[in-house]
C-alpha positions in Angstrom: 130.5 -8.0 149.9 132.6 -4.7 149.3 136.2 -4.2 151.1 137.9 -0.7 151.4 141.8 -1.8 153.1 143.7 0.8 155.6 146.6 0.7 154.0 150.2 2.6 154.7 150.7 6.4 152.8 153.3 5.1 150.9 151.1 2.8 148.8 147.8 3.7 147.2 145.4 0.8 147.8 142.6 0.0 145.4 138.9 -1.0 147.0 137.7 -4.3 145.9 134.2 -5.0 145.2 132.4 -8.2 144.3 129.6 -8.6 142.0 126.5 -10.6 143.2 127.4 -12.8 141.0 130.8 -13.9 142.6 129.6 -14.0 146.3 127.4 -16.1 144.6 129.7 -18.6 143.8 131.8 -18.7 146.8 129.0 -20.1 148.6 129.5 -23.1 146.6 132.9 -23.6 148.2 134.2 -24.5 151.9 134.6 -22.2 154.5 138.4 -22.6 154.2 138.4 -22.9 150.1 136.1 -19.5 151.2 138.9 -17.7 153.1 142.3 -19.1 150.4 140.2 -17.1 147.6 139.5 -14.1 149.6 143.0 -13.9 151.4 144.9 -14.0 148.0 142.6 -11.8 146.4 143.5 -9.6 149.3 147.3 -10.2 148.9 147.7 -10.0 145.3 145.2 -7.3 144.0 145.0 -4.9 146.5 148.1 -2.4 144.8 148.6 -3.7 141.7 145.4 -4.9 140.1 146.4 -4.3 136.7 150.4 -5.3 136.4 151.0 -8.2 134.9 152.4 -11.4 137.3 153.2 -15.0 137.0 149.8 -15.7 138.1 147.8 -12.7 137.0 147.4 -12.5 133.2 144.8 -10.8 131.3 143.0 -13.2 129.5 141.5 -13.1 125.5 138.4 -10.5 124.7 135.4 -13.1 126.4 132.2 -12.4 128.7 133.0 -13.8 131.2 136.2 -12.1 132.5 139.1 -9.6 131.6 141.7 -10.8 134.1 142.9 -14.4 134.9 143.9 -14.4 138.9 145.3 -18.4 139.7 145.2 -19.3 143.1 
């Protein structure tokens, strides 16, 4: 599942890709658990990806993931 925005000049939008692996696990959820993760995800890391926020940290050196997004 890959997503490019349209997004005003004035901001610089960033594409956001998921792995196999995390289309993966969303099927494991609801439709509307489905649509909260990919509406935040679309709200919150879209500009900013890598600015640190109340509830986007990065997390300790680990294999599963660099960034901690809460939802």
């Amino acid at each position: 599942m890959r997503l490019l925005f349209n997004v005003p000049h004035s901001k610089v939008a960033y594409r956001i890709e998921y792995s196999p692996e995390s289309e993966t696990h969303l099927l494991y959820l609801t439709a509307r658990q489905q649509a909260i993760v990919l509406d935040t995800v679309d709200q919150k890391l879209v500009y900013q990806p890598t600015v640190d926020t109340k509830n986007r940290k990065p997390m300790r050196p680990n294999s599963l993931a660099p960034w901690e997004l809460r939802i």
